[in-house]
N, C-alpha and C positions, 0 to 999 in steps of 0.2 A: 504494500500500500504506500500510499505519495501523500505529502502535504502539501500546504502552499506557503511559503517565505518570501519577506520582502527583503532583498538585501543593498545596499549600498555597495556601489563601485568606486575606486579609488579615482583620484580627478583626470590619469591619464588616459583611462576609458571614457571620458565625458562628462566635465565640471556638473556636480547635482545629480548623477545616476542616481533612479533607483531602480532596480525589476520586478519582476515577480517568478518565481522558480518552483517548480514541484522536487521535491526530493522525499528519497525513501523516509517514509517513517522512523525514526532511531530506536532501539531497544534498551530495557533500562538493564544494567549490570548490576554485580553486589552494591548494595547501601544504594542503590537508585531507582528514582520512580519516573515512570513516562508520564506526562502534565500535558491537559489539553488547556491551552491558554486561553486566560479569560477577557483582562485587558492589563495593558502596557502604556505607560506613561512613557512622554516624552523631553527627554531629560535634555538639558543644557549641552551636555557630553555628546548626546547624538545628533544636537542640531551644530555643534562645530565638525562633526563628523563629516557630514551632510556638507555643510556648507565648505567646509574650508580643508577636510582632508585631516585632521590631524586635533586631539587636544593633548596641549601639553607637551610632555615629551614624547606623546604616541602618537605614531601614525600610520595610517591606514594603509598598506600595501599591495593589501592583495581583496577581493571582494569580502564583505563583513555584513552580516547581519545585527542593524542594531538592535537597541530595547535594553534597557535591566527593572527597570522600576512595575512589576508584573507582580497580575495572580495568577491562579489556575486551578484543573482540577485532577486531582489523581486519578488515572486513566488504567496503569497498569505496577508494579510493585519490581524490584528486582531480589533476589536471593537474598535474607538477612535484613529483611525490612520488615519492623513489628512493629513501628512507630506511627503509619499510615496505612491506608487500604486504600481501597479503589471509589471512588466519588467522594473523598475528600476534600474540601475545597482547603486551599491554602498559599500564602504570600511566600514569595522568595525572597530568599535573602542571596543577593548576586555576586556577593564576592565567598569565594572556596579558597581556604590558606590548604599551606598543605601540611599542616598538622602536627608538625615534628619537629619546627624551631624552636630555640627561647621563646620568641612572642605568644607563639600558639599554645606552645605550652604553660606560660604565665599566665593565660588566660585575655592575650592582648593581640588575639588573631586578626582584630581588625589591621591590625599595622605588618602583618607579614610580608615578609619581602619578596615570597614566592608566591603568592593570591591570582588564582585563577579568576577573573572577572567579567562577568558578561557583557559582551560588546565592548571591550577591550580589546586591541588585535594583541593575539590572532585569533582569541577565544569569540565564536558566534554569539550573539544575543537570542531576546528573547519576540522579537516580531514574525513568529512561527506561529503554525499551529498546534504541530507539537515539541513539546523541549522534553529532555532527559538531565535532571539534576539530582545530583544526593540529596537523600532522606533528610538527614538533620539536616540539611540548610533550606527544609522546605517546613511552615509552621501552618498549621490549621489556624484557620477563620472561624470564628462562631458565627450562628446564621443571622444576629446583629449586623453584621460588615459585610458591607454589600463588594461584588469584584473590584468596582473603580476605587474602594477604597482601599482596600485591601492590598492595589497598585498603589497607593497611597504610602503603604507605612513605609518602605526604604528611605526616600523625599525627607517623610517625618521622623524619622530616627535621625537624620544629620541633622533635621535643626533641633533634635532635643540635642545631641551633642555636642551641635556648637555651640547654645544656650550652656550649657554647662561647663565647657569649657574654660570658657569668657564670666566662670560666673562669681572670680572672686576677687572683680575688681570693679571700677567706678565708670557709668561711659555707656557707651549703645552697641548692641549687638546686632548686625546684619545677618541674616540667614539665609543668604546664598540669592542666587538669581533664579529661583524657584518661586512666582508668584505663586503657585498651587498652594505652596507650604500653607498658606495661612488658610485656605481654608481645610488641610485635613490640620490644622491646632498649632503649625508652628509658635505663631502669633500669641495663642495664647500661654503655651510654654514660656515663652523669651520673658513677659511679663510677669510669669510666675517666678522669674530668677531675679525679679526685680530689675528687669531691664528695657529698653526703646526697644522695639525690632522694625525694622525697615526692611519690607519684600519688595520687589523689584523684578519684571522682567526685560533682560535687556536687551531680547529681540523684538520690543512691538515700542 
């Protein structure tokens, strides 16, 4: 069986490419689940992808599906997954460390220096139909939190952490160029640090 993906070409194929491509369905391996995806936010990272080829020190070389800011729903389980089932619904978490550094092992896997990340080259994102990601980096939804929001929490997890960050000194905290943030609670977090937050998007 085939799905459908949108993928981003690099700008020597044609400034702003995007396509559309069937490719085989993936299967999920140990500790991973096959996800039919729900909805996908579009984050700051994919529109300089899009636009300009490159964030940061990354850049786009070879074709790249973006997307990380995603739900979905548990579609199928791999070996050694007792943590989900199959019509689960649940948020990902799009960065995978690999498990085994100091940081990962301190418990500070966000900062690892080997972090697998979606829609990072060379790693595909998540503007599929279906993705294959490990079990633990995939969290159930209660039926409270509807998909888009649920695309929601990665967005809202960086401004609680930048709110937190920033939160033990005097002065205004910005939380990124993510207008969304404020309405899944940036805004009201920042406040709750006792601070200004100022959202912003700086493509419109």
């Amino acid at each position: 069986m085939h799905c459908r993906i949108l993928i981003y070409l690099p700008p020597f194929f044609g400034r702003h490419s995007l396509v559309q491509e069937q490719r085989t369905i993936p299967q999920p391996g140990p500790g991973e689940v096959l996800l039919r995806v729900a909805s996908v936010g579009i984050c700051g990272s994919d529109v300089h992808y899009w636009w300009r080829g490159r964030t940061a020190r990354f850049v786009v070389e070879a074709p790249l599906v973006l997307g990380h800011e995603s739900s979905a729903t548990v579609v199928a389980c791999g070996p050694y997954v007792h943590s989900l089932k199959p019509g689960d619904r649940v948020a990902i978490e799009p960065g995978v460390p690999c498990r085994r550094c100091d940081h990962c092992r301190s418990g500070r896997y966000n900062v690892c220096p080997h972090v697998r990340f979606c829609a990072t080259p060379p790693v595909d994102g998540t503007l599929t139909r279906y993705y294959v990601h490990p079990a633990d980096f995939c969290f159930k939804l209660p039926d409270s939190v509807s998909d888009e929001e649920g695309a929601m929490l990665e967005p809202l997890a960086v401004a609680v952490y930048s709110c937190k960050a920033c939160r033990g000194g005097a002065g205004h905290a910005g939380t990124g160029a993510w207008g969304r943030t404020h309405r899944a609670g940036g805004c009201p977090h920042g406040q709750g640090y006792g601070r200004r937050s100022y959202l912003c998007d700086g493509y419109q």
